[in-house]
Gaussian input, Z-matrix of N, CA and C with variables (Angstrom, degrees):
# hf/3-21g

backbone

0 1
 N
 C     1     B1
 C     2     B2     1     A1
 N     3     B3     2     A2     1     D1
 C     4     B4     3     A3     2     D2
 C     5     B5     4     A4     3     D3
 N     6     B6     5     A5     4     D4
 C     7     B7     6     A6     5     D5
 C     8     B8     7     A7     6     D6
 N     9     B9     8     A8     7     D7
 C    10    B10     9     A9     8     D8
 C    11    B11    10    A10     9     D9
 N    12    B12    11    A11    10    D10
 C    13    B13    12    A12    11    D11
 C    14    B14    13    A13    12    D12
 N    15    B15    14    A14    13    D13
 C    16    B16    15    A15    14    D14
 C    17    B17    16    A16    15    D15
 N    18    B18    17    A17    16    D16
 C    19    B19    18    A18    17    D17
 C    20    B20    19    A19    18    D18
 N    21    B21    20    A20    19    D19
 C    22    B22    21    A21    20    D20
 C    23    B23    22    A22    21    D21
 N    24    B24    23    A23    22    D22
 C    25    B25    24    A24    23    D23
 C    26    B26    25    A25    24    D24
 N    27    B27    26    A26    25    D25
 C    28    B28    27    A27    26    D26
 C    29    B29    28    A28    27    D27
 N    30    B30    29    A29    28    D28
 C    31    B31    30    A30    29    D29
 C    32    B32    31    A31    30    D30
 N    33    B33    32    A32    31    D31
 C    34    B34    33    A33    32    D32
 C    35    B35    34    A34    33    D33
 N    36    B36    35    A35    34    D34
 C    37    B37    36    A36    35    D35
 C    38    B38    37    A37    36    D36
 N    39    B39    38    A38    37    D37
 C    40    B40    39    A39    38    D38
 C    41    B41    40    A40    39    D39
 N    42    B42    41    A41    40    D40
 C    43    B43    42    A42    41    D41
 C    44    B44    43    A43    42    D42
 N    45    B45    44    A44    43    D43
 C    46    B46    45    A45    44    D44
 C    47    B47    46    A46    45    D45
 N    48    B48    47    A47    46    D46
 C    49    B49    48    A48    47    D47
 C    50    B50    49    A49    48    D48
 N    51    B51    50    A50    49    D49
 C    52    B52    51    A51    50    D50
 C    53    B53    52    A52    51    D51
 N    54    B54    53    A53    52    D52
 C    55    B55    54    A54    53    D53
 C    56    B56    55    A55    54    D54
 N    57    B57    56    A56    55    D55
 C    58    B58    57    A57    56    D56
 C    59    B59    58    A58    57    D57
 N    60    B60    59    A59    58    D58
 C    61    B61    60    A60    59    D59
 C    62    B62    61    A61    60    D60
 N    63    B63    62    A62    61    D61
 C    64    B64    63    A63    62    D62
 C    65    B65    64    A64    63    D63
 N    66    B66    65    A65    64    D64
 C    67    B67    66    A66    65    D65
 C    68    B68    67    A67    66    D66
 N    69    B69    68    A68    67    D67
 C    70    B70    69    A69    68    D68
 C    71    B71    70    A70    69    D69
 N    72    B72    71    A71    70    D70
 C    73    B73    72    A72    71    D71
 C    74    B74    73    A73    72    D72
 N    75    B75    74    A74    73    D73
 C    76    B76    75    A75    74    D74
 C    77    B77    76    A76    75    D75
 N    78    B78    77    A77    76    D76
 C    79    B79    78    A78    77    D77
 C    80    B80    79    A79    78    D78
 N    81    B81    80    A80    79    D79
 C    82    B82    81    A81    80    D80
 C    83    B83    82    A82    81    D81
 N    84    B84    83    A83    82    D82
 C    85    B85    84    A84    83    D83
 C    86    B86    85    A85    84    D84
 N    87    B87    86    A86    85    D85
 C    88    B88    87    A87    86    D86
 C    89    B89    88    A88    87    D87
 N    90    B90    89    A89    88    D88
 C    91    B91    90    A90    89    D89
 C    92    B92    91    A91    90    D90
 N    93    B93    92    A92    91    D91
 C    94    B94    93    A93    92    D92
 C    95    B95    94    A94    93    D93
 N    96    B96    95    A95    94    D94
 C    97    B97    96    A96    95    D95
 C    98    B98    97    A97    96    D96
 N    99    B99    98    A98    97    D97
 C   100   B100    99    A99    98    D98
 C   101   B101   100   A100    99    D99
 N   102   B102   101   A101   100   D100
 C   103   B103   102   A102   101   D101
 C   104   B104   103   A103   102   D102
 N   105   B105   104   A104   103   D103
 C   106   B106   105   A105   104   D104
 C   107   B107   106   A106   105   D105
 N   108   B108   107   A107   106   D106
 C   109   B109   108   A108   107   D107
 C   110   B110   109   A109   108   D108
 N   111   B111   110   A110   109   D109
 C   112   B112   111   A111   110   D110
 C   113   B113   112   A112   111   D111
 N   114   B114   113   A113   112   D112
 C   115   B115   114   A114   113   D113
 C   116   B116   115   A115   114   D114
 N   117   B117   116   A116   115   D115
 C   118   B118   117   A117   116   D116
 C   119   B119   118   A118   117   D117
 N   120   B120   119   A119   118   D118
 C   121   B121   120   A120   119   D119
 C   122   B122   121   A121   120   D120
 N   123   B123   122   A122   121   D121
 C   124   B124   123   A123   122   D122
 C   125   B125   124   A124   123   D123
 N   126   B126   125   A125   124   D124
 C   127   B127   126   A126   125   D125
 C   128   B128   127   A127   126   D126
 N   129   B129   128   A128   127   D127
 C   130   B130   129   A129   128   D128
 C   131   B131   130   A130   129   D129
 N   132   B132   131   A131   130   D130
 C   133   B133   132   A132   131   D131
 C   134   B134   133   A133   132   D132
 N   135   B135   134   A134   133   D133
 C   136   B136   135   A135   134   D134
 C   137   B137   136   A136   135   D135
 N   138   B138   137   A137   136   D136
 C   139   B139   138   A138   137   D137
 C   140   B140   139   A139   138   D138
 N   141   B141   140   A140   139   D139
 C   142   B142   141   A141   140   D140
 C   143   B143   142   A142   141   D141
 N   144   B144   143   A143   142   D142
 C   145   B145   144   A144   143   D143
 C   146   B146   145   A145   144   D144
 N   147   B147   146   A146   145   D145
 C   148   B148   147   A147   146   D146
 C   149   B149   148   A148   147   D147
 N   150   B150   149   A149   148   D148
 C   151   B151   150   A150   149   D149
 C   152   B152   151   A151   150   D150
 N   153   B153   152   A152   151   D151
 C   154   B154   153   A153   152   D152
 C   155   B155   154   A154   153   D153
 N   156   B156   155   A155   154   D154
 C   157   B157   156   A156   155   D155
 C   158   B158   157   A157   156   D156
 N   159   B159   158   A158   157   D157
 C   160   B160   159   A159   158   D158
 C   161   B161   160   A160   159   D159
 N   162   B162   161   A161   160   D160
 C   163   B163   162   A162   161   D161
 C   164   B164   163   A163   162   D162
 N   165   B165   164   A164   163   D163
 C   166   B166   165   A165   164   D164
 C   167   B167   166   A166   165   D165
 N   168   B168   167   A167   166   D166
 C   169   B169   168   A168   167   D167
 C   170   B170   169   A169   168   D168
 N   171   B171   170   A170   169   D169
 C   172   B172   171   A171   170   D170
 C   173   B173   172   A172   171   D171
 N   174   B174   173   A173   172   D172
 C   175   B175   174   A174   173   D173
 C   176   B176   175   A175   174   D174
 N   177   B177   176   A176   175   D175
 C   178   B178   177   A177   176   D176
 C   179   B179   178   A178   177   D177
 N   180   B180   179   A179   178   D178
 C   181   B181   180   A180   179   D179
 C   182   B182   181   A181   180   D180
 N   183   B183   182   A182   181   D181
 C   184   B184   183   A183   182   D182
 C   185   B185   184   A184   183   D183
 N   186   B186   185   A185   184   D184
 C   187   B187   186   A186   185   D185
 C   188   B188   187   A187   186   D186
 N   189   B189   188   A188   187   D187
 C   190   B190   189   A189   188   D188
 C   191   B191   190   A190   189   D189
 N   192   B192   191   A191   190   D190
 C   193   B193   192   A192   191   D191
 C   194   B194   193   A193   192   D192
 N   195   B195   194   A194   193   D193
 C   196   B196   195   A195   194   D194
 C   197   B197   196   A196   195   D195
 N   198   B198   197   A197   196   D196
 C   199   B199   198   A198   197   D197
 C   200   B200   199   A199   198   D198
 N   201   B201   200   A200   199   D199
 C   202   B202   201   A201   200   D200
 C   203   B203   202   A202   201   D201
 N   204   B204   203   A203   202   D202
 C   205   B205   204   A204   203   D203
 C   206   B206   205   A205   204   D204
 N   207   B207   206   A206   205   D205
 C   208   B208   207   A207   206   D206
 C   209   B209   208   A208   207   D207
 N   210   B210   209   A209   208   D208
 C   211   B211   210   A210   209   D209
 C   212   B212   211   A211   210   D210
 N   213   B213   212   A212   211   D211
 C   214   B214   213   A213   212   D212
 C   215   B215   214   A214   213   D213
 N   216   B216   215   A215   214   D214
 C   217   B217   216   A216   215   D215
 C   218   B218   217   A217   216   D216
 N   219   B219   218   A218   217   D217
 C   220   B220   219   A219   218   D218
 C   221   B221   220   A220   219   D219
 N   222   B222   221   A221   220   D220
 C   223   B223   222   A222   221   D221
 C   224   B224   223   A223   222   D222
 N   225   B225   224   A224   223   D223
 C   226   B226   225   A225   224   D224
 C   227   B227   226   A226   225   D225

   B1=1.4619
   B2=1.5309
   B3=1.3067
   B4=1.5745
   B5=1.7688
   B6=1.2044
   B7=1.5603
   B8=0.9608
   B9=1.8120
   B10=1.5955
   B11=1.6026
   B12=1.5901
   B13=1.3585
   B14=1.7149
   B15=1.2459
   B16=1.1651
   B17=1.3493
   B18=1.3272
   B19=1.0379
   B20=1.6352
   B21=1.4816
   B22=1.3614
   B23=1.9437
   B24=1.5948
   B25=1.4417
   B26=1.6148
   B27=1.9253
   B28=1.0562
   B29=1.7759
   B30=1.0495
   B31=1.9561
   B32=1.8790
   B33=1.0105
   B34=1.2290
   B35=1.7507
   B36=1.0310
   B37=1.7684
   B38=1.6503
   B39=2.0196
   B40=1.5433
   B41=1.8166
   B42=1.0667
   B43=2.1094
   B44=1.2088
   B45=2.0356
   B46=1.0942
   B47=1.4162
   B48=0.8348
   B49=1.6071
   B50=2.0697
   B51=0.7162
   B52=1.6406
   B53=1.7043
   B54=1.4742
   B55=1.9912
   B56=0.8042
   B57=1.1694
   B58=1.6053
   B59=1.3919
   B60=0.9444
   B61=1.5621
   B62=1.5801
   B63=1.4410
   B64=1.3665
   B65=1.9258
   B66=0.9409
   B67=1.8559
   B68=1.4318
   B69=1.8283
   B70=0.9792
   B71=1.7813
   B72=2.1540
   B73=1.1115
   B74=1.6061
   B75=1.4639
   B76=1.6266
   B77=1.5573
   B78=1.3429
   B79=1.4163
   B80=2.0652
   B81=1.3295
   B82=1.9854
   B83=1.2252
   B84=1.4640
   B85=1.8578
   B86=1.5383
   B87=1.1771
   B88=1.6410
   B89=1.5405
   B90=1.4747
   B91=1.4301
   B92=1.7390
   B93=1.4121
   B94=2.1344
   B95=1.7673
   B96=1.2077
   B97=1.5663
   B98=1.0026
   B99=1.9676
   B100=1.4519
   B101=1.3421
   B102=1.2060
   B103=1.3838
   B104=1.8159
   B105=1.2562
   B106=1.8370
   B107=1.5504
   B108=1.2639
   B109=0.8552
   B110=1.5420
   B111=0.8640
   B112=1.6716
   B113=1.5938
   B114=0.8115
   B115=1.7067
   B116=1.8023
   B117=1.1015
   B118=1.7589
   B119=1.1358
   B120=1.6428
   B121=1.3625
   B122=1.2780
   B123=1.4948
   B124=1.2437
   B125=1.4148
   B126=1.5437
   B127=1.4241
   B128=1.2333
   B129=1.0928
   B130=1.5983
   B131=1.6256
   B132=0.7673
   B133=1.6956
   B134=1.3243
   B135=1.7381
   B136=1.5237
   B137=1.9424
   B138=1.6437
   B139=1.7454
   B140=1.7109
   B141=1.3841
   B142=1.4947
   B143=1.5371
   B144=1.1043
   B145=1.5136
   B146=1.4576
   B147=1.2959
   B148=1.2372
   B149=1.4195
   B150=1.4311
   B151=1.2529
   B152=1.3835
   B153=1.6248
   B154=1.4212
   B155=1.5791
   B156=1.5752
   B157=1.6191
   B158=1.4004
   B159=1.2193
   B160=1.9572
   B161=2.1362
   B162=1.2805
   B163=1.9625
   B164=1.2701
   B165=1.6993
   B166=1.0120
   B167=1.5162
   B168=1.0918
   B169=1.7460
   B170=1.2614
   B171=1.7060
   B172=1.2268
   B173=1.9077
   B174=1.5403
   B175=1.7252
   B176=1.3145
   B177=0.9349
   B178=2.3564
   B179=0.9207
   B180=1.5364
   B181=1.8134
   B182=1.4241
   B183=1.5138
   B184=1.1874
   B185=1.8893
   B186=0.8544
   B187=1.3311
   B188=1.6801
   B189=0.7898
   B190=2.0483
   B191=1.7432
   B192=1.0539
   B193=2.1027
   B194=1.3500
   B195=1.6766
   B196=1.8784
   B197=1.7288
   B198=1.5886
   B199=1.4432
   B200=1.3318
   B201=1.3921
   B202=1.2115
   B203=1.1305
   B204=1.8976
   B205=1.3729
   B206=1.3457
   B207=1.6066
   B208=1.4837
   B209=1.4143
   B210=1.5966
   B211=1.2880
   B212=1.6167
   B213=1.2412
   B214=1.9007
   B215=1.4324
   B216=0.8666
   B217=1.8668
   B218=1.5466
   B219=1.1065
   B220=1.5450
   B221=1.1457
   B222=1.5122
   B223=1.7941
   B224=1.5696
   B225=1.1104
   B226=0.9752
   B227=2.0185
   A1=108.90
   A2=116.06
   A3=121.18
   A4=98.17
   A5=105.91
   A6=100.23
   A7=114.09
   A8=117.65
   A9=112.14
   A10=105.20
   A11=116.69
   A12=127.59
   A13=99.84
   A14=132.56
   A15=126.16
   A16=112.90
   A17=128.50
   A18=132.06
   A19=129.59
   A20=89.15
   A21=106.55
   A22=108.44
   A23=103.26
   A24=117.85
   A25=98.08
   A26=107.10
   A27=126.93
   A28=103.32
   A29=100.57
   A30=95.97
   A31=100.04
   A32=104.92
   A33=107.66
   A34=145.20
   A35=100.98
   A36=131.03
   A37=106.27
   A38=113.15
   A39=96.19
   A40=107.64
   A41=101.28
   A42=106.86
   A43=117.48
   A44=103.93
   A45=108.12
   A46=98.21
   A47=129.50
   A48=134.00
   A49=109.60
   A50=86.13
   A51=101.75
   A52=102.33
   A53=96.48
   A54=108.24
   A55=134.99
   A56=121.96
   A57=115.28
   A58=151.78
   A59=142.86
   A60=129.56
   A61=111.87
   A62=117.84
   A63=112.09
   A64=102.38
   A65=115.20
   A66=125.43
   A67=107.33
   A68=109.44
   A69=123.94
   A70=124.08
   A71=96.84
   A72=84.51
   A73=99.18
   A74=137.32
   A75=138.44
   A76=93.43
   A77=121.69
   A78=123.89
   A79=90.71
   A80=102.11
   A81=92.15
   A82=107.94
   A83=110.58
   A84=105.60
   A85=97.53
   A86=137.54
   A87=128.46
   A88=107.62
   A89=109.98
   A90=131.04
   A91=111.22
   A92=69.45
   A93=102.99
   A94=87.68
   A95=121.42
   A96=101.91
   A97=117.07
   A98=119.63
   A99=108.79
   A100=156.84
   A101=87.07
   A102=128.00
   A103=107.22
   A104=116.65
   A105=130.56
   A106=101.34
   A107=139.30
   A108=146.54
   A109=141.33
   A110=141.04
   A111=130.45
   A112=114.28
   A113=129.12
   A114=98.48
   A115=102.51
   A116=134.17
   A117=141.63
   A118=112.63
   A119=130.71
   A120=132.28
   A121=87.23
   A122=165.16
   A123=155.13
   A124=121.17
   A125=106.94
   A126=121.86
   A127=117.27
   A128=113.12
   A129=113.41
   A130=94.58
   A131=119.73
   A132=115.56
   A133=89.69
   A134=134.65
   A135=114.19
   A136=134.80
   A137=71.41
   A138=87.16
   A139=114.23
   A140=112.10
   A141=111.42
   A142=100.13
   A143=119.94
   A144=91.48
   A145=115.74
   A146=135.45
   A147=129.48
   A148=120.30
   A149=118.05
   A150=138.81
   A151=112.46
   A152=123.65
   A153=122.55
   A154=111.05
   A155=115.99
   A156=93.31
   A157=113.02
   A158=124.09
   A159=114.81
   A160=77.18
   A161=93.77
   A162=112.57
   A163=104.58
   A164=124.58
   A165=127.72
   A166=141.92
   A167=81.53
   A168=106.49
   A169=143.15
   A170=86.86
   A171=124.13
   A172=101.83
   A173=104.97
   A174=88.79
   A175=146.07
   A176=93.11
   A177=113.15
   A178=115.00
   A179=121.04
   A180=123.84
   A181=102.05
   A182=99.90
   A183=127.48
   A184=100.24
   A185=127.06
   A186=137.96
   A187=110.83
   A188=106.49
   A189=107.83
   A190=106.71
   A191=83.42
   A192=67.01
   A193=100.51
   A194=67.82
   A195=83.44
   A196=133.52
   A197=89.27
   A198=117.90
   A199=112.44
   A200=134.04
   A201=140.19
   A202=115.07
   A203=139.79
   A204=104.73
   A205=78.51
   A206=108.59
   A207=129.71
   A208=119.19
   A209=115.89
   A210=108.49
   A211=126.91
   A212=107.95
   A213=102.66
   A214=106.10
   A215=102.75
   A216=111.47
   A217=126.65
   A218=124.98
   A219=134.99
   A220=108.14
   A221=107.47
   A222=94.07
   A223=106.17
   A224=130.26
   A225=134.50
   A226=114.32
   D1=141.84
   D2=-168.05
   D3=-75.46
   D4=171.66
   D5=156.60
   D6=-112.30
   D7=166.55
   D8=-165.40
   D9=-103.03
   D10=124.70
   D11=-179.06
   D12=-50.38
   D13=129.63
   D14=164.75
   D15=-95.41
   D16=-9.16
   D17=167.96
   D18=-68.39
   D19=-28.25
   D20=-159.99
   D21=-106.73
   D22=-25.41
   D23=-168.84
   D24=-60.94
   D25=153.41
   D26=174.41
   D27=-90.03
   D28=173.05
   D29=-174.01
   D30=-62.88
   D31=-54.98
   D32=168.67
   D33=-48.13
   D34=-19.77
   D35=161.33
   D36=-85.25
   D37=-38.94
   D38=-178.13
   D39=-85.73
   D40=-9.75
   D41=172.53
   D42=-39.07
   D43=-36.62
   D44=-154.16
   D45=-100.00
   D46=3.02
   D47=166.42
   D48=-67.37
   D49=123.23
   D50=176.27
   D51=-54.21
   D52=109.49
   D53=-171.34
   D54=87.40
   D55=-41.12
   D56=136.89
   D57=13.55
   D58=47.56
   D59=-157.80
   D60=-76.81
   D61=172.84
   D62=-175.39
   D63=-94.16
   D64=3.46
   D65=160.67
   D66=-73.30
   D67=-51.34
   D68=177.26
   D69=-41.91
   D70=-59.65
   D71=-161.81
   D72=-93.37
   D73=14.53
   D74=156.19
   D75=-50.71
   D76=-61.40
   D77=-146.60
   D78=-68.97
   D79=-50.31
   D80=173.43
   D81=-40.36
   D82=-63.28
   D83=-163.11
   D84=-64.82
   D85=-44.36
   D86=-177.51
   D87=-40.52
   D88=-50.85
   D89=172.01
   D90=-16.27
   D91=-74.94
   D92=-163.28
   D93=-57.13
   D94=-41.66
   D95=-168.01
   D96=-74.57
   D97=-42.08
   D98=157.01
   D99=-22.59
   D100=-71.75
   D101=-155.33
   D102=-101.29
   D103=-45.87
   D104=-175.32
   D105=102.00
   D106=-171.55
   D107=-173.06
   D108=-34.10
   D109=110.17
   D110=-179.26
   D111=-40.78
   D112=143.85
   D113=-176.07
   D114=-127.89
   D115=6.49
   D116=157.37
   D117=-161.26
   D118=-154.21
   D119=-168.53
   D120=-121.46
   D121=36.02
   D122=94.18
   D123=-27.10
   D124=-60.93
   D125=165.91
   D126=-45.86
   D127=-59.06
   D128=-169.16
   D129=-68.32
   D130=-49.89
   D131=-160.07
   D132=-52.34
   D133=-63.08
   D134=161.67
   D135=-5.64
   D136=-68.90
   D137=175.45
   D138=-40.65
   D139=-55.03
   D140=-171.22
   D141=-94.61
   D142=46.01
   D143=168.50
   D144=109.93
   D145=-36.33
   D146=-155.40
   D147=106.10
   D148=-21.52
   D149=-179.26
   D150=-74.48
   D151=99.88
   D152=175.81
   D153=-69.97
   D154=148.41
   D155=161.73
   D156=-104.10
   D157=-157.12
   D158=-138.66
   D159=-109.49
   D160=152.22
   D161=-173.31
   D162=-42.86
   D163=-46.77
   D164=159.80
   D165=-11.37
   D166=-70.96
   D167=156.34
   D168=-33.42
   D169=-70.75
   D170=-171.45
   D171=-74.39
   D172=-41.12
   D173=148.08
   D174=-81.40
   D175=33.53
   D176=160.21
   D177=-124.68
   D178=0.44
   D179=157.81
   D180=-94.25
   D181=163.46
   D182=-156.68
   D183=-148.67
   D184=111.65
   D185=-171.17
   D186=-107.13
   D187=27.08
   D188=169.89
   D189=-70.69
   D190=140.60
   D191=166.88
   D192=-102.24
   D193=-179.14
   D194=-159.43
   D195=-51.39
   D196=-49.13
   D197=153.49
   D198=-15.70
   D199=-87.02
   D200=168.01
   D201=-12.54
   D202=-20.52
   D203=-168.05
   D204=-111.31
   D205=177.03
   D206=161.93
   D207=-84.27
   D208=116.98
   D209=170.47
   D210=-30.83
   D211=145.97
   D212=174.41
   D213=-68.46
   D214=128.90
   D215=153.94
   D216=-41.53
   D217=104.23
   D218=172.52
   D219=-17.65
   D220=106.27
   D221=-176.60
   D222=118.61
   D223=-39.61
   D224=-145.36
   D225=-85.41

């Protein structure tokens, strides 16, 4: 199973993360526009509240920023 870019996820891609709420993941993407990237699961736990989610989890995130990938190719 891939992990889910949190950098990169739409609110709807972070729903699907286990704990998550969709308040939750508005307030991530609000985040990312502010601020730029989340940069670990300390941060984010900020983001929502204070509320960590369980290691589990937190190993199917993926914390790269966004930056890092290469746009897709036109077409692609």
């Amino acid at each position: 199973m891939s992990k889910i870019r949190v950098n990169l996820a739409n609110p709807a891609e972070l729903c699907e993360i286990s704990g998550i709420t969709s308040s939750q993941a508005e307030a991530i993407v609000k985040f990312r526009a502010d601020h730029g990237p989340i940069k670990n699961a300390d941060q984010l736990a900020g983001i929502m509240g204070g509320r960590r989610l369980a290691d589990d989890v937190l190993q199917q995130l993926d914390f790269d920023p966004a930056g890092m990938t290469a746009p897709e190719a036109p077409g692609a």
